[in-house]
GUFIKE-741206 format. One record per residue (C-alpha): x, y, z. Coordinates in steps of 0.02 Angstrom, whole numbers, plus 50000, padded with zeros to 5 digits. Layout:
BEGIN
XYZ...
END
This chain:
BEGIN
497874999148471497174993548638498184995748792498054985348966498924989449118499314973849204500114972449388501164958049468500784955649635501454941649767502124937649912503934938649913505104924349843503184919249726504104922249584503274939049498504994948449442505734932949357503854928949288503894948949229505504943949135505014928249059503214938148999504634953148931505684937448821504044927348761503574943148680505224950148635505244964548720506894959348767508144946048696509024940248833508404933348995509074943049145509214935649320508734940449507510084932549584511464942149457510394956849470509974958549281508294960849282507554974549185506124979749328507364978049456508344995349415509045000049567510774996449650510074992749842508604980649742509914972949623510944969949779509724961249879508744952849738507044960749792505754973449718505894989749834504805001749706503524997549566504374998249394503524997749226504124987849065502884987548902502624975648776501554970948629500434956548610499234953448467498384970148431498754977148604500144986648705500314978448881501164988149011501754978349154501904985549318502964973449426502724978349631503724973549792503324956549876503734959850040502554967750165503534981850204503364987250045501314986850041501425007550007501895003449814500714989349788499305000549847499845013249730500055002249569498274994249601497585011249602498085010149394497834994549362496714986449211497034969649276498244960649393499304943149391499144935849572500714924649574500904909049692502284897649726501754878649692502734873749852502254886149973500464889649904499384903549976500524915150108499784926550219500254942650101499344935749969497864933750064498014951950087498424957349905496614945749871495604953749977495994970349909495754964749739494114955749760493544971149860494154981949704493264969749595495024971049476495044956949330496384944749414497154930649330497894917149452499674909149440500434895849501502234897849490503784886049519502794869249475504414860049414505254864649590505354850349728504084849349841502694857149699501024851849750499754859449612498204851449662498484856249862498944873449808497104874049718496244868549867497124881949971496544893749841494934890649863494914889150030495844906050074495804917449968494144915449839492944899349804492514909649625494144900849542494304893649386495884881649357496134879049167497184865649167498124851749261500204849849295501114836549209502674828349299502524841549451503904844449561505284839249409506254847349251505024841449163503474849249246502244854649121500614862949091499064857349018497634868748941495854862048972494764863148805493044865048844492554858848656493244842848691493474839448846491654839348954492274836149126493374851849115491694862849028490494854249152491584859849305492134876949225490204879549184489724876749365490884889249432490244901449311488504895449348488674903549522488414923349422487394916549267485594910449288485604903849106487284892449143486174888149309484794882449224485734870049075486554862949251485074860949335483954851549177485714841049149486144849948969488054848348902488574863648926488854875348772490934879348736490424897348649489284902048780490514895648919491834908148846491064922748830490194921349000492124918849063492784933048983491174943149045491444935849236493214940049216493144957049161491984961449328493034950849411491934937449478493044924749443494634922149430495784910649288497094899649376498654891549257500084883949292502174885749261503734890349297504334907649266506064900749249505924884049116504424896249014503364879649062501414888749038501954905448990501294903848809499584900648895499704914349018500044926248887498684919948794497504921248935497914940748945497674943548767495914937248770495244937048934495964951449011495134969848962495784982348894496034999748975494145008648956493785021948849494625038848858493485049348980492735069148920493895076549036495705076549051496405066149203498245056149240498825052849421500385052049483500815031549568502475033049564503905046949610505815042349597507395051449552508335046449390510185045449375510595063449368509655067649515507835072549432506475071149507505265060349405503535058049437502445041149347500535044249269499275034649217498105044049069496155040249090495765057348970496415070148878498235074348832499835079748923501225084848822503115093148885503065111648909501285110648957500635119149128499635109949226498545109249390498555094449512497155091349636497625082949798496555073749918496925078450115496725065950248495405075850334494425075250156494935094150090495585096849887497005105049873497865110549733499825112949668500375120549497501785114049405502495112149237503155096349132504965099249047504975081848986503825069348976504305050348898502705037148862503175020148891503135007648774503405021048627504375007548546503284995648540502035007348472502945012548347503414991748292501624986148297500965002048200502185009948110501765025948174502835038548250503335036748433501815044448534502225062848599500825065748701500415055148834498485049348822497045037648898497635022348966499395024648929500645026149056502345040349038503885046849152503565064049168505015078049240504625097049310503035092749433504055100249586503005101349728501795084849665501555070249767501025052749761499085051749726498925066649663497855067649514498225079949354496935091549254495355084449370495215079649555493815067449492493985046549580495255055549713495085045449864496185048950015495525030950083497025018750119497034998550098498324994650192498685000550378500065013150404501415008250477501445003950674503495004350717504335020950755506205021650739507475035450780508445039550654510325051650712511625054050577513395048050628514145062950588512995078550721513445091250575512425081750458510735082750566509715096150459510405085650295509705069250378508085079050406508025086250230508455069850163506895060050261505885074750212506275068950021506005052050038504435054250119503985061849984503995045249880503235034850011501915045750128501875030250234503625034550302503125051150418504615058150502504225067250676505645080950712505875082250916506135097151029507815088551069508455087450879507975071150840506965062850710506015046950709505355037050571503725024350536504425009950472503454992650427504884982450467506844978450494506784974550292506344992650265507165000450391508864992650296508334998950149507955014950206509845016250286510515011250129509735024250025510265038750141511995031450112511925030949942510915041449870511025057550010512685053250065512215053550243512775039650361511255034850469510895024850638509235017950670508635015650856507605000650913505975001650833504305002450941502584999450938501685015550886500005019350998498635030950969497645043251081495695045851077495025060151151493645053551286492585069451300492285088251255493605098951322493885116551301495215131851322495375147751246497025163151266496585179651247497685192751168498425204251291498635192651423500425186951382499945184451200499755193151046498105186150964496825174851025496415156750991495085146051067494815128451042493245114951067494025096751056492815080451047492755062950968492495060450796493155049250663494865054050579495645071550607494475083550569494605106550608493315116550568492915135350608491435143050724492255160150673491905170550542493435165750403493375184850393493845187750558495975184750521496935186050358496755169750290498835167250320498225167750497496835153650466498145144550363499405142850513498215139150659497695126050564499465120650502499935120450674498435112350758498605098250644500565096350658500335095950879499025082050838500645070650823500715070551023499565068351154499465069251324500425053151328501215059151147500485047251067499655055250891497985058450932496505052450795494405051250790494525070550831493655086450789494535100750830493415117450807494245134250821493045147850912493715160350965495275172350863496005188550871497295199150824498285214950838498625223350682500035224550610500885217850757500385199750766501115188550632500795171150559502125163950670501225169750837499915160150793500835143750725501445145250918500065150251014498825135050914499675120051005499875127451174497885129851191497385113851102498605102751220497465112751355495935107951279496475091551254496985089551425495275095251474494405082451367495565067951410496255054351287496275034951307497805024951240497775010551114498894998451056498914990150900498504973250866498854959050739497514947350673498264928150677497884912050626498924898850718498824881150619499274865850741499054847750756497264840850816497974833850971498874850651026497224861650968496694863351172498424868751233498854880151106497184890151127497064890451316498894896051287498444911651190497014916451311498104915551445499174927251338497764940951296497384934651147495404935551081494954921151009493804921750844493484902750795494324886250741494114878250581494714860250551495774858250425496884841750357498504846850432497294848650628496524863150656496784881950633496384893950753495974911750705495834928350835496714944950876498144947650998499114963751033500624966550933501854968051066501384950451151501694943650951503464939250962503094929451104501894917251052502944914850909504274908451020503164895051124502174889350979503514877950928503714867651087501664868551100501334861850950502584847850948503454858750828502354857850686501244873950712501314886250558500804906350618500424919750516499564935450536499154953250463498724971450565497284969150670496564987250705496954991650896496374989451075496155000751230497655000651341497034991651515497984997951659499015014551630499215017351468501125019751408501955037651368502675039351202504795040051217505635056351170506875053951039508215053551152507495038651239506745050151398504805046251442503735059051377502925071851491501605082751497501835096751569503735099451528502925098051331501575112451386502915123451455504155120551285502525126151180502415141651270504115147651254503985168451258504685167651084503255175351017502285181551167502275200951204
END
């Protein structure tokens, strides 16, 4: 039996977790229709996402269709959930990209697109909500086209949009030769033979025209686009039939064995549970096994664990299409919950660190937010409990302060509430976010040097050589011979750790940190003089070299009236903003550029009264810019500016000196 895994990806409020539901009843998976708004769904599992009717984590429900097992990952909507979408498309066979007929393309589905086409995943196109008010089908198309890919194929036209009654209609190519001729031309654009039966006027041939589609699909060239409404079932039947035949299915099982972990969560009792995709071999409970890990600065690491349990989804429908007995091994392409891999994180890989790729597609996060418990006696279990969470979402780094507290990187306020909610419920700590602000990064500007030798207030020896590179790389110009390795271990534990702050305390990236000079007194130095000593000489260094500040920024695109095109623009130069180009558009004109992310909010507020009140912004992270001027110190936790010297003098505490 052939297996697909197939994501559901949107913008939030598209549609995807009632759509996921709808897919679930067609193919009775389940027999009862559950709700967002009552919080019945089956994806949506969680008390904080059943509360506030939104997708927080990826969830998986299977079901059978035809001769093949489907397994449906449905992911968050909202943007400050990107970390699980990233993770799920990482798995994927295939994806849905889900649109709402009324609002049409939205600037997180631009996003999701891009990452897609860039991934070349097969991605079938819907347009949800077409019997809602306001639907406009044939608009939405356009927009399609327009912003996000021109390779679309639309397979049918809306009946009755915008009513009860809205329906779908499938285009057949046999009979119908406007719909072949046009679905032939997009095709055409990837197939020289299509291009030449065009070009010498020849009716284009139905069997050739679907097996090019299903070819130009499975590379994903092009892209299917249908119609309906997740909640009347209005062009469900054909959506399903789209994914049973032009969809592939997972590839075959590679020679070596190889699962990775996109998903971590705790079950009811308090487990940790980790979710794997299979590409080869088998994993079955009681079985040891060895994950691979992919570092930021491009190392393989590797942890050991053990699986006491391991469930493969969709055994049940296994077992009803086959016969068979419930699967108890987990294998290629299939999907399982698997318990007992303490110490595994997200993206790590099992039996073979082959395809690892630390690379990210969405920006990290840019807000930092303190986070103090309520109660002072619960500070180390607020701290454990952020340490935990992390865990499930490496996005969220938390930054523990001289001064006791801890701050957070958040994507947004939606986040950040969900974040408080879950250390309330789940951890049982009572939480109180700060104000969140911009995070800024430091690049070092030159080479700088410093080096301590033992004896002189010391007990070992570390020298440093800091310059620009790209990333966060350390390397050694010592013999590895020349400490115990547990020495190595924690200079470089602790070089990488003081990275986090600056000389302005911003983190610092684009850096190679080189570590030439060591030495030791044996067996009086220890691993912990060392994770001291580290951060005290590279700050030096550092200092030496010199850093430049920069801010991030968000890329834009401002749609106004034509009239109000010249005031708007001069209006975001004046503000700082870098203007790319203007398109014209029917609605006026849109103008697209990059402006810092702290002047956002404010040109959010005029745009209103300078476009008459009909301007329309969106945007997405924009990379960053040099700080002009002098550039901003980081805040201390408890709200103080940052400085220097004062964090020089805390690093070289006579803890550990002799």
């Amino acid at each position: 039996m052939q297996t697909v895994n197939l994501g559901i990806v949107a913008h939030v409020d598209a549609g995807k977790t009632s759509l996921t539901e709808r897919l679930l009843h067609a193919t009775g998976a389940i027999d009862r229709l559950g709700s967002v708004d009552a919080g019945t769904t089956q994806t949506d599992t969680g008390e904080i996402e059943r509360r506030r009717g939104i997708t927080i984590r990826s969830a998986v429900a299977a079901f059978g269709l035809g001769d093949r097992q489907v397994n449906l990952l449905d992911t968050p909507g909202h943007s400050d959930f990107v970390a699980e979408v990233e993770r799920a498309l990482g798995v994927l066979d295939a994806a849905i990209l889900v649109l709402s007929a009324v609002e049409g393309v939205q600037p997180h589905s631009r996003r999701i697109m891009r990452i897609l086409r860039s991934l070349r995943l097969p991605t079938l196109i819907f347009v949800n909500k077409i019997d809602r008010a306001g639907a406009r089908p044939e608009d939405v198309v356009g927009d399609v086209r327009r912003l996000l890919t021109p390779a679309v194929a639309p397979l049918g036209t809306v009946r009755a949009p915008g009513t009860p009654e809205a329906a779908f209609r499938r285009d057949d190519p046999r009979y119908d030769h406007g719909s072949a001729h046009r679905l032939a031309e997009t095709l055409a654009e990837h197939d020289d033979e299509l291009l030449a039966d065009l070009v010498d006027d020849l009716p284009p041939d139905p069997d050739r025209i679907d097996t090019v589609l299903r070819a130009q699909v499975a590379a994903g060239l092009v892209h299917p686009l249908l119609f309906g409404s997740a909640l009347s079932g209005a062009g469900v039947p054909d959506l399903l039939d789209a994914i049973a035949v032009l969809l592939p299915a997972s590839p075959p099982a590679e020679s070596e064995p190889r699962a990775r972990v996109f998903a971590i969560e705790r079950d009811p009792a308090g487990e940790r549970v980790a979710y794997l995709r299979s590409y080869g071999g088998q994993l079955r409970a009681r079985q040891r096994v060895v994950a691979y890990r992919r570092e930021p600065d491009g190392r393989t690491t590797t942890t050991r664990a053990r699986i006491t349990r391991l469930d493969v989804i969709g055994a049940a429908t296994h077992h009803a299409q086959t016969g068979d007995d419930p699967p108890a091994a987990l294998t290629a392409g299939h999907i399982a919950r698997v318990a007992g891999l303490t110490g595994v994180r997200l993206g790590d890989q099992l039996g073979s660190p082959a395809g690892l790729d630390g690379r990210s597609h969405f920006p990290a996060p840019t807000l930092e937010a303190v986070v103090r418990p309520r109660d002072p006696a619960r500070t180390l279990a607020l701290h454990a409990a952020l340490l935990d969470i992390a865990d499930t979402d490496p996005f969220i780094r938390t930054r523990v302060a001289p001064d006791g507290g801890t701050s957070v990187l958040l994507y947004g306020e939606v986040q950040r509430e969900v974040l408080a909610a879950t250390l309330a419920e789940t951890y049982g700590v009572e939480a109180e976010f700060g104000p969140g602000r911009l995070m800024h990064v430091e690049r070092p500007t030159g080479i700088g040097t410093a080096v301590e030798i033992i004896g002189h207030g010391f007990l070992g020896t570390v020298g440093f050589r800091v310059e620009p590179d790209s990333g966060v790389r350390y390397r050694l110009e010592v013999e590895l011979g020349s400490l115990p390795l547990s020495f190595h271990k924690a200079i470089e534990e602790a070089t990488r750790a003081a990275l986090d702050q600056g000389r302005h305390g911003w983190p610092v990236t684009d850096i190679r940190v080189t570590l030439t000079h060591s030495g030791y007194w044996s067996p009086i130095t220890t691993a912990g003089h060392f994770r001291d000593l580290a951060p005290y000489v590279l700050m030096r260094a550092l200092a030496e070299a010199g850093t430049r500040v920069f801010e991030p920024c968000r890329r834009f695109e401002a749609e106004v009236p034509a009239d109000r095109l010249g005031a708007v623009a001069a209006y975001l130069g004046r503000l700082g903003a870098r203007i790319d180009g203007t398109d014209e558009i029917a609605a006026g004109w849109r103008i697209g550029g990059v402006l810092p992310a702290r002047l956002e909010p404010e040109a959010q507020r005029r745009l209103p009264d300078l476009s008459s009140g009909e301007g329309l912004w969106s945007s997405t992270p924009g990379g960053d810019r040099q700080v002009s001027g002098d550039p901003p110190c980081r805040p201390r936790t408890d709200g103080n500016p940052f400085d220097r010297v004062e964090y020089l003098r805390f690093l070289a505490q006579p803890r550990n000196r002799s």
